[in-house]
C-alpha positions, 0 to 999 in steps of 0.5 A: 634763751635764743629762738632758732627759726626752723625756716632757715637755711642750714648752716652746714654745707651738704655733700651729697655729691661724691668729691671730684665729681660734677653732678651731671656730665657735659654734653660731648658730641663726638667722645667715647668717655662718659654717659648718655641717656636713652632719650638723648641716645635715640634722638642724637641717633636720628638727628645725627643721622640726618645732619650727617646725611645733609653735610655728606649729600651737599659735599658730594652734590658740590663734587659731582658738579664740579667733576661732572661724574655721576661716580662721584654720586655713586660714593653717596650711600658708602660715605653716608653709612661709613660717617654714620657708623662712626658716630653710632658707635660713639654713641652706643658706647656711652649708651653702654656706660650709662647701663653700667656696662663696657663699651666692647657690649656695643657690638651687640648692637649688630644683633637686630632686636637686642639693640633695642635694649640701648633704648629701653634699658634705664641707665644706672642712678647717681655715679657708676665707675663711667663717671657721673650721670648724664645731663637732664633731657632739654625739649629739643631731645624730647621732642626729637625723641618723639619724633622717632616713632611718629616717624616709624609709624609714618613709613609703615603706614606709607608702605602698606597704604602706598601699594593698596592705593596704587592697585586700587587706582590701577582696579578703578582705571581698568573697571572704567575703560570695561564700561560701555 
């Protein structure tokens, strides 16, 4: 009688995987089909944002020394929020299919506070009728993911201490020219 090691690796290949399937999906940048995480969803919006606003800015900024015309500036924010636009809705729209929804429950997106749900809402586990689920979150998604509220907190606190300290400055200059 021959001892089997109960360390061995099994002999039978385990299909735990559903067949025509990948484990994770790609990462597809400018598509509709598939899934994305909320990580990946929040910093791709940010960082997206960002590139988009630097290639657009550096276009136009060529374009108006070229021409000469400062209406050629005045296209910055239309152009900036058209591009935009059109990469959010891709990504809201895979955002949705990883929640297990339609692409169409994306223009809730418009409504201000229900879009918070595409950053909070976790995605379906394993496969769901959108494909396979998304890839895992790398450390440039995380870290650019933290930097959105570290942002937000930034601009706040810039917003309401800016004006105090401009009229405290004004207050001190005003109480020094009163002295004698």
């Amino acid at each position: 009688m021959q001892a089997t090691n109960p360390y061995a690796a099994p002999g039978v290949e385990v299909a735990d995987v559903h067949p025509g399937q990948a484990e994770v999906q790609p990462v597809r940048f400018w598509s509709y089909r598939g899934r994305i995480g909320r990580l990946r969803y929040l910093s791709y919006n940010v960082l997206g944002y960002l590139l988009i606003s630097i290639v657009v800015g550096l276009i136009l900024a060529a374009a108006a020394s070229i021409f000469r015309s400062r209406d050629v500036m005045m296209l910055l924010p239309m152009l900036l929020f058209i591009s935009y636009s059109g990469f959010f809705v891709l990504l809201s729209v895979r955002r949705s299919h990883d929640m297990g929804w339609t692409g169409w429950s994306a223009l809730l997106c418009l409504i201000p506070f229900v879009s918070l749900i595409w950053v909070f809402y976790p995605g379906t586990k394993g496969v769901n009728r959108f494909g396979a689920p998304p890839q895992p979150n790398g450390t440039g998604v995380v870290i650019g993911a933290v930097v959105v509220p570290i942002i937000a907190v930034g601009g706040l606190l810039a917003a309401i201490a800016l004006p105090a300290y401009h009229d405290y400055t004004v207050k001190a200059k005003a109480a020094q020219a009163a002295r004698p």
